[in-house]
C-alpha positions in Angstrom: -8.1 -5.9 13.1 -6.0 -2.5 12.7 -7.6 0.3 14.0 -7.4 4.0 12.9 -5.5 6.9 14.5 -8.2 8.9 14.6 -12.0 6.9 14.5 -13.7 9.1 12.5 -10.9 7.9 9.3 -12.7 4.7 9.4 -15.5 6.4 7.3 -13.0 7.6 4.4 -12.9 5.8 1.2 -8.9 5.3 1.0 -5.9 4.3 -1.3 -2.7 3.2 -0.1 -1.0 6.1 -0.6 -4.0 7.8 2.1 -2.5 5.8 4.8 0.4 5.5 6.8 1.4 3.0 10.5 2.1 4.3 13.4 5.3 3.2 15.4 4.6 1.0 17.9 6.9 -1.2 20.8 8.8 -4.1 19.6 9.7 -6.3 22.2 11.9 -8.6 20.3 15.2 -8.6 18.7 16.6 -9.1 15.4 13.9 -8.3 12.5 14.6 -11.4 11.2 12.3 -12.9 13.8 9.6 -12.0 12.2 7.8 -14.9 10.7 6.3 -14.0 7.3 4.5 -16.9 6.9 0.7 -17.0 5.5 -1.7 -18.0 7.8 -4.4 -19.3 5.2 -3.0 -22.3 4.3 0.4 -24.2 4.4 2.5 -23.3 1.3 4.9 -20.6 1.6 7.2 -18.7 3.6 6.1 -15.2 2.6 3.1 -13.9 1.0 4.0 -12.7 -2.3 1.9 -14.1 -5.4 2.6 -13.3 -8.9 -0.6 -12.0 -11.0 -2.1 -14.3 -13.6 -1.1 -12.5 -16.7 0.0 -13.7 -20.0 3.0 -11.5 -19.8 4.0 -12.2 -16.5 3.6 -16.0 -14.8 5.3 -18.5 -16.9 7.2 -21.5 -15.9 10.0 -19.4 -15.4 8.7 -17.2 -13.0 6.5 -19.4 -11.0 9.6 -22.1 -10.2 11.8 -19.0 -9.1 8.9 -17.4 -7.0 8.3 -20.8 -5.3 12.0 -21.3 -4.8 12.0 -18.1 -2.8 9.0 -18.5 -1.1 6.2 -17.2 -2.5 3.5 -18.6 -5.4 2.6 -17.8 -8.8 -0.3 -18.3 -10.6 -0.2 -19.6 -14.3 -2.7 -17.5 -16.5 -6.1 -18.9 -17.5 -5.5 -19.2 -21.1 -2.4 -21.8 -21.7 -3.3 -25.1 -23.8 -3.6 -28.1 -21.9 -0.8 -30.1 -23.3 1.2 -26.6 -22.8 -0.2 -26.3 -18.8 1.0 -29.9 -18.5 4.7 -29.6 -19.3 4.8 -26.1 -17.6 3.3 -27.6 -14.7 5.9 -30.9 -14.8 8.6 -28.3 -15.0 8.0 -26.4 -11.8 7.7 -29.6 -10.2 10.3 -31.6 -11.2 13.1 -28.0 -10.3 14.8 -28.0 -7.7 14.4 -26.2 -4.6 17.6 -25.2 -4.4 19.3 -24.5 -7.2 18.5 -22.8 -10.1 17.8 -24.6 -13.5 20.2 -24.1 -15.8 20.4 -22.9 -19.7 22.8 -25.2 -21.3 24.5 -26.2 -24.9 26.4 -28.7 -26.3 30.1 -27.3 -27.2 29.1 -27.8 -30.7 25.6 -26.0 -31.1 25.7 -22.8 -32.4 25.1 -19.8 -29.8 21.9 -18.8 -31.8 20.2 -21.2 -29.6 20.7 -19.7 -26.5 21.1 -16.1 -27.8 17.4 -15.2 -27.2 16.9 -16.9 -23.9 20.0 -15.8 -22.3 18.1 -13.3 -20.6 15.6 -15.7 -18.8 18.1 -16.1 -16.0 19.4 -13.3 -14.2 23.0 -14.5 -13.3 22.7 -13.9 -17.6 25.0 -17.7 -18.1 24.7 -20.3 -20.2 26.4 -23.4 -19.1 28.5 -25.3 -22.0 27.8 -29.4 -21.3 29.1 -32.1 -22.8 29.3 -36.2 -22.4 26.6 -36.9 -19.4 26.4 -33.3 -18.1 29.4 -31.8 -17.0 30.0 -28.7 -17.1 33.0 -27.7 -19.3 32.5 -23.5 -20.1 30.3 -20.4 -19.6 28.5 -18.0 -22.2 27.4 -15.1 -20.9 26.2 -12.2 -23.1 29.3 -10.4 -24.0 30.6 -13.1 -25.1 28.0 -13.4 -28.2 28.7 -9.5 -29.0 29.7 -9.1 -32.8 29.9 -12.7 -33.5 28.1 -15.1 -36.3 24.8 -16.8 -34.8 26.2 -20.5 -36.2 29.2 -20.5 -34.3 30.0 -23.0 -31.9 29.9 -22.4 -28.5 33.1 -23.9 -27.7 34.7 -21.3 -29.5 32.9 -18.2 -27.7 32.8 -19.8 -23.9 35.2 -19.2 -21.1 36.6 -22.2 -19.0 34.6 -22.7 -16.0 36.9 -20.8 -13.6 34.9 -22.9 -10.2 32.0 -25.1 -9.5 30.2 -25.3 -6.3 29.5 -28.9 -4.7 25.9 -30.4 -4.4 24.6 -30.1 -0.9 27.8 -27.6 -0.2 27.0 -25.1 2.7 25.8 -21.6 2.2 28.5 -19.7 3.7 31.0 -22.3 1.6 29.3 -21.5 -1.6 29.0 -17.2 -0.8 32.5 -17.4 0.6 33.7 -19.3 -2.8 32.2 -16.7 -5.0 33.3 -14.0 -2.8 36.7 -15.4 -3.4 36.5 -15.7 -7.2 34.7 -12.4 -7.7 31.7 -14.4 -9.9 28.3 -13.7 -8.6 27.2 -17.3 -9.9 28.2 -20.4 -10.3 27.1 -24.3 -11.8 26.7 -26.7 -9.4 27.8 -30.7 -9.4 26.9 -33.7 -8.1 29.7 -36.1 -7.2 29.9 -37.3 -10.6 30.9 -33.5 -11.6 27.4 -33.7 -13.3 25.2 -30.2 -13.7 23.0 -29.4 -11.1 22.1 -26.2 -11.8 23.4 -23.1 -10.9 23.6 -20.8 -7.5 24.2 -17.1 -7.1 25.5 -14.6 -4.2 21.3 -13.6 -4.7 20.1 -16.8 -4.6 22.3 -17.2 -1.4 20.7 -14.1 0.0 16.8 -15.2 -1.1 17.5 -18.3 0.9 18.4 -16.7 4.3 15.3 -14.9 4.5 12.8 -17.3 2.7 11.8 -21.0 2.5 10.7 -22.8 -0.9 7.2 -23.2 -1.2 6.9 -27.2 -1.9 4.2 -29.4 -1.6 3.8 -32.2 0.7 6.0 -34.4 -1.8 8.5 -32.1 -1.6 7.8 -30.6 -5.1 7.5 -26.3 -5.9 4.2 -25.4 -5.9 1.7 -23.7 -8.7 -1.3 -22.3 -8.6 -3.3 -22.3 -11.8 -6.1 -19.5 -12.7 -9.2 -20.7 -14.2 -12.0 -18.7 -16.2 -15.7 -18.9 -15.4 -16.5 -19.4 -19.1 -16.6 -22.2 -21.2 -15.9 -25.2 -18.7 -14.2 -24.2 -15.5 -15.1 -27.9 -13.5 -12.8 -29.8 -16.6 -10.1 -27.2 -16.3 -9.9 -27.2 -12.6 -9.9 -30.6 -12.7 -7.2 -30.9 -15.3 -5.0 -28.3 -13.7 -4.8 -30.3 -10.6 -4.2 -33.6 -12.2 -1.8 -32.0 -14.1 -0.2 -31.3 -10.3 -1.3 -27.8 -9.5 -1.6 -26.8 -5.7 -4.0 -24.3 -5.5 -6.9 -23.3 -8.4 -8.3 -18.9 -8.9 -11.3 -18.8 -10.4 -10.7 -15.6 -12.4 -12.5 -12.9 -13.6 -12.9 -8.9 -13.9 -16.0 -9.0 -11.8 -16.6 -11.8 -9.2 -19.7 -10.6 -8.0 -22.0 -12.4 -10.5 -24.2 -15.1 -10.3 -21.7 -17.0 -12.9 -19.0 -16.7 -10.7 -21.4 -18.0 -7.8 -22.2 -20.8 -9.5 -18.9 -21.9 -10.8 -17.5 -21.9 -7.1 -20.4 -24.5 -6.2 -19.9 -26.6 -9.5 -16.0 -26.6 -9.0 -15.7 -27.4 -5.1 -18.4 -30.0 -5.4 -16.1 -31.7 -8.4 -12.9 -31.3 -6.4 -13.3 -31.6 -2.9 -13.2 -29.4 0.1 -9.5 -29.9 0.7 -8.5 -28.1 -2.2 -7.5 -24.2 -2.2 -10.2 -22.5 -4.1 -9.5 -18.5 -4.4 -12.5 -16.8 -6.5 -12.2 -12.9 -7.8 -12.2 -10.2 -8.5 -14.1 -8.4 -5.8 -14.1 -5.0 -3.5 -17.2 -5.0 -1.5 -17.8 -7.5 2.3 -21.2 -8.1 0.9 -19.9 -9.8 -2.5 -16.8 -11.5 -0.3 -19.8 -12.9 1.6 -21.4 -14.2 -1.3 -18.1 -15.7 -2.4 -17.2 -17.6 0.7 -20.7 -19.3 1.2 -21.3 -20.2 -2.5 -17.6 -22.0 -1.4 -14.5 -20.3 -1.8 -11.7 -20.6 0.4 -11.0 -17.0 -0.3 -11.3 -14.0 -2.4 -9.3 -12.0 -4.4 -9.7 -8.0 -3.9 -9.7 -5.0 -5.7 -11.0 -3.6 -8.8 -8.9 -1.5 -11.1 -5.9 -0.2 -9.3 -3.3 -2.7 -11.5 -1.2 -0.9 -13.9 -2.4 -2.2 -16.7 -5.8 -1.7 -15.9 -8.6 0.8 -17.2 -11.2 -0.2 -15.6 -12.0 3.0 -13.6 -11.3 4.9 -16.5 -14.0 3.1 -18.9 -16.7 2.7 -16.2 -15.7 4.5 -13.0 -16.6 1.6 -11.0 -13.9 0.5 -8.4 -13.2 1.0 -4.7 -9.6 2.7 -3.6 -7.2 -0.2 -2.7 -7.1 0.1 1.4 -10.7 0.7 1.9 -11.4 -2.0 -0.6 -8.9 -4.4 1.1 -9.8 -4.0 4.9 -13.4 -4.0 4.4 -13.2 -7.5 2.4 -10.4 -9.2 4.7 -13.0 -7.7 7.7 -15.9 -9.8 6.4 -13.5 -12.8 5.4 -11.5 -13.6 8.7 -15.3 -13.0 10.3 -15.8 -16.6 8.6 -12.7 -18.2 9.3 -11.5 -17.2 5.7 -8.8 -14.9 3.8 -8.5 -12.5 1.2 -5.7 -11.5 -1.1 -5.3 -8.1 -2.3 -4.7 -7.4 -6.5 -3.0 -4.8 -8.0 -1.6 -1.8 -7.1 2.2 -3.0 -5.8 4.8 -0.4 -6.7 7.1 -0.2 -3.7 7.6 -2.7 -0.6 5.1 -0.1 1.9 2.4 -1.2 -0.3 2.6 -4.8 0.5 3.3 -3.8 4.1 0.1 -1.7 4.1 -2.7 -4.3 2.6 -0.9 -6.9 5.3 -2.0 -4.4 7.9 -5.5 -4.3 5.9 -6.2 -7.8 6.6 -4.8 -9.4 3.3 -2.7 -13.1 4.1 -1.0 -12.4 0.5 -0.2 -9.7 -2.2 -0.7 -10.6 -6.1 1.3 -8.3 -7.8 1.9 -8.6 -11.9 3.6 -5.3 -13.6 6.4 -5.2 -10.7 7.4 -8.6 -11.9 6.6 -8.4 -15.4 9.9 -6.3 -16.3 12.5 -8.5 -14.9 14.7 -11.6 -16.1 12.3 -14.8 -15.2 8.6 -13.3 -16.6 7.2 -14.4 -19.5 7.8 -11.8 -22.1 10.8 -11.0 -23.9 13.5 -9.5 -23.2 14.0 -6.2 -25.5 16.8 -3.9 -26.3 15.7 -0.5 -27.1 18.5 1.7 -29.8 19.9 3.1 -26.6 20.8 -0.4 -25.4 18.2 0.1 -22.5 16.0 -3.8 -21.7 12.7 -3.4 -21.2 9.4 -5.8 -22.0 6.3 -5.7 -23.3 3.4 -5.7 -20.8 -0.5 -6.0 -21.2 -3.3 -6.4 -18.9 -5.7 -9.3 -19.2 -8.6 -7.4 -19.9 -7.0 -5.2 -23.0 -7.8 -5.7 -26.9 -4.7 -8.0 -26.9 -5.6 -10.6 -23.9 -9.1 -10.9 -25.5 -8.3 -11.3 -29.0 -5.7 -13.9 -27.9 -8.2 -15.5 -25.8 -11.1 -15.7 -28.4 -9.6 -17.3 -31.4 -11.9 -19.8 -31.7 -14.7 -17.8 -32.6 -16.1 -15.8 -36.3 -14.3 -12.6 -36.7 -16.8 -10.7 -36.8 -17.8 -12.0 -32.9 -14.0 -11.8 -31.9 -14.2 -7.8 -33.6 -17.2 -7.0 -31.1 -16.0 -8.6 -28.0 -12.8 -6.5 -28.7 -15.0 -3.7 -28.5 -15.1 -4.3 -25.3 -11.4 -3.3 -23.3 -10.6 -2.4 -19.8 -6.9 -2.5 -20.2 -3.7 -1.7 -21.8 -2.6 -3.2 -24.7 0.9 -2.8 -25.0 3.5 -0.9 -22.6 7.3 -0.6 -22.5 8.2 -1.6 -19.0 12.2 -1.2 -18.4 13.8 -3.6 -15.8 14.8 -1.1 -13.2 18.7 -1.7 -11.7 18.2 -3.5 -8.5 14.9 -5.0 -9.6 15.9 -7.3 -12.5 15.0 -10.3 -11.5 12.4 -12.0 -9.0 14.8 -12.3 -6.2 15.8 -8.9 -5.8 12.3 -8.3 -5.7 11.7 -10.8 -2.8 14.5 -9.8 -1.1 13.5 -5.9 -1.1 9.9 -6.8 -0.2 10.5 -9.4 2.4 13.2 -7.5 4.3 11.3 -4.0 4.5 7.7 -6.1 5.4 9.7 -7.8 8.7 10.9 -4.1 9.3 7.5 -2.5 8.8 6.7 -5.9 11.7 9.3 -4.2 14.0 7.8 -1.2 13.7 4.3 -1.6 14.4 5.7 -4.4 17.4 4.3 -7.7 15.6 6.0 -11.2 15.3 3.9 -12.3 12.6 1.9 -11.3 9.7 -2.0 -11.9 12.0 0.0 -9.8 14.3 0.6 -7.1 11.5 -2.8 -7.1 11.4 -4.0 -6.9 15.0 -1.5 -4.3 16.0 -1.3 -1.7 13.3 -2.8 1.2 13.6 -2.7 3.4 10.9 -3.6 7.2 10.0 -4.4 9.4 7.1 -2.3 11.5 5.6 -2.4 14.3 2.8 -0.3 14.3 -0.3 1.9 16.6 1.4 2.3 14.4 4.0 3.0 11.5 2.0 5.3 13.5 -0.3 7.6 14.3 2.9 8.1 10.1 2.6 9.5 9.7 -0.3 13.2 9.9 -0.9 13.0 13.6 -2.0 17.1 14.4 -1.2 19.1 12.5 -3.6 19.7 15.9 -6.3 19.6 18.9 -3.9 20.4 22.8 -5.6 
């Protein structure tokens, strides 16, 4: 496991802005060596999960994750007919190209004029007949015009198409050419595949989908401890889900314990089971031989969280995070570390901690593929609407079945934020930006410390404290200088 600079560190209670890697010999070549891949279990290419929040992991963003190589996890709280066709969405995408919006040359644009911001090449394809393509929409194209009018009269002529299977130098090369940064797709027929972008090209040279063993994206599906959670774990994976989180604020609690044993003696012992929240080796333990495959750590560090602030209880994130994964890989298991994700260091940081994968929600939650909406603020700024799973909101949402006067206590009881204006930051609109960013400075931070891999991340590092001083000196602190 990483060691610390100086031993007597180890004792410190420590965030992940305490701590800093040293530099240590790289014997290899290209960064791009560096293989990314998870070691606790065989989906993905790189270890980047998106947080089970309402606001966050939709269809949307789980097929897009997948397709670059990570996993998303859809919130505990969806319907089951609603699970079921988000579910047979991700699957049936392909794991290439992007799904497209499209509308018939006749429709009016109001149909697509609220969801052209769900994909980040911002196009809607025009269709007609059997599905060839025929025009583009993009957003400035519906400026100052009437919602009913037809789309034919606001698109542009597709100026080029890229070919289905078509090479991905071919395809960058041809939107190079064309100055277009995407494209629709065709199958020999000049049917729509989907789309392809100079950012998709990019995700794909550093990333592999993550697919199943039929060849299908993968999904993860969280699961609450109350009510049922054997029935929805068993629905979720009929329903084609690859991994199940049993999900709540405090895993370490003899419901949580006995939900683990009720749900892997339903399902099996080949299926995934990750169990959470937790911050101490004792309750990751507890976790692991009531069943669990793994456990999900930290308390309180996400962005929308208030948990410290309403009880004080919580660990800092590193601490938390090497102490957990410590315990974990003693039994042959994993952890994943929750919350607290602002810039790529961070995920580099709980890899050296002993995590196999990062959940991260409010980093993706204000980009093109999340779940909430797109908003335009009077200064013509986009930004969404986040909320943690734990606020007012999540809880009233998640307990309309009950009296009011039962649904008006529980509310009494919050450890989040109800609603926060999160604005899409330039260079970090959309998933694969993200992915890119991340996955390029983690195979960096590899070359750094001297590691091929991510276990390797974890053997070698060794890290150091540092005061705020010292992490100040950092940060990019020269861009404005009088």
């Amino acid at each position: 496991m990483a060691r610390f600079l100086h031993t007597k560190d180890e004792q410190l209670e420590l965030a992940l802005e305490d701590v800093f890697l040293l530099p240590g010999f790289w014997q290899g070549g290209s960064r791009r060596e560096v293989d990314l891949s998870p070691s606790d279990f065989q989906l993905g290419s790189q270890p980047i999960v998106s947080a089970n929040m309402n606001a966050v992991s939709g269809a949307r963003l789980c097929e897009v994750l997948a397709r670059c190589g990570g996993l998303g996890v859809l919130p505990q709280d969806i319907p089951p007919d609603k699970l079921q066709r988000i579910i047979g969405k991700i699957r049936a995408a392909h794991t290439v190209y992007d799904t497209a919006l499209t509308i018939g040359p006749d429709e009016p644009i109001r149909d697509v004029e609220a969801i052209v911001f769900k994909r980040s090449c911002n196009l809607v394809i025009v269709v007609e007949g059997d599905g060839q393509p025929i025009g583009v929409i993009a957003p400035d194209d519906m400026k100052d015009k009437d919602a009913f009018t037809p789309a034919r009269l606001v698109m542009s002529k597709v100026p080029v198409t890229l070919e289905e299977g078509c090479a991905p130098e071919a395809a960058f090369e041809t939107l190079r050419r064309h100055n277009i940064k995407a494209a629709p797709v065709v199958d020999v027929n000049g049917n729509l595949v989907g789309t392809l972008s100079r950012q998709d090209l990019l995700v794909q040279q550093l990333t592999r989908p993550s697919v199943n063993g039929d060849g299908n994206l993968t999904v993860a599906v969280a699961v609450g401890i109350n009510g049922d959670p054997v029935a929805r774990a068993r629905e979720a994976l009929g329903f084609g889900a690859s991994v199940i989180v049993l999900d709540t604020a405090h895993g370490a609690q003899a419901k949580m314990v006995d939900a683990i044993r009720s749900v892997r003696d339903a399902v099996g012992p080949e299926v995934i089971l990750v169990a959470g929240n937790i911050c101490t080796a004792e309750a990751t333990e507890r976790l692991l031989n009531a069943g669990a495959d793994g456990v999900k750590v930290n308390v309180g560090p996400g962005a929308m969280c208030t948990t410290r602030m309403v009880t004080g209880v919580g660990r800092p994130t590193f601490s938390a995070v090497r102490a957990c994964a410590e315990a974990a890989r003693g039994l042959g298991r994993f952890v994943w570390a929750d919350g607290g994700v602002k810039e790529p260091r961070d995920l580099a940081l709980y890899m050296a901690a002993g995590a196999t994968r990062v959940m991260t929600g409010t980093l993706f939650a204000p980009t093109f593929e999340s779940a909430a909406d797109i908003q335009v603020d009077p200064h013509g700024a986009l930004f969404v609407s986040n909320f943690g799973m734990a606020s007012a909101r999540a809880v009233r949402e998640r307990n309309g079945g009950v009296s009011a006067l039962e649904a008006a206590v529980r509310g009494l009881y919050q450890e989040g934020i109800s609603s926060s204006q999160v604005y899409l930051r330039p260079g970090r609109e959309s998933v694969g930006q993200i992915v890119a960013e991340f996955v390029t400075g983690l195979q960096s931070t590899a070359t750094y410390v001297g590691a091929r891999s991510l276990d390797e991340l974890w053997t070698k590092a060794v890290v150091g404290v540092q005061t705020h001083a010292g992490f100040y000196e950092g940060t990019p602190h020269g861009k404005v200088r009088r």
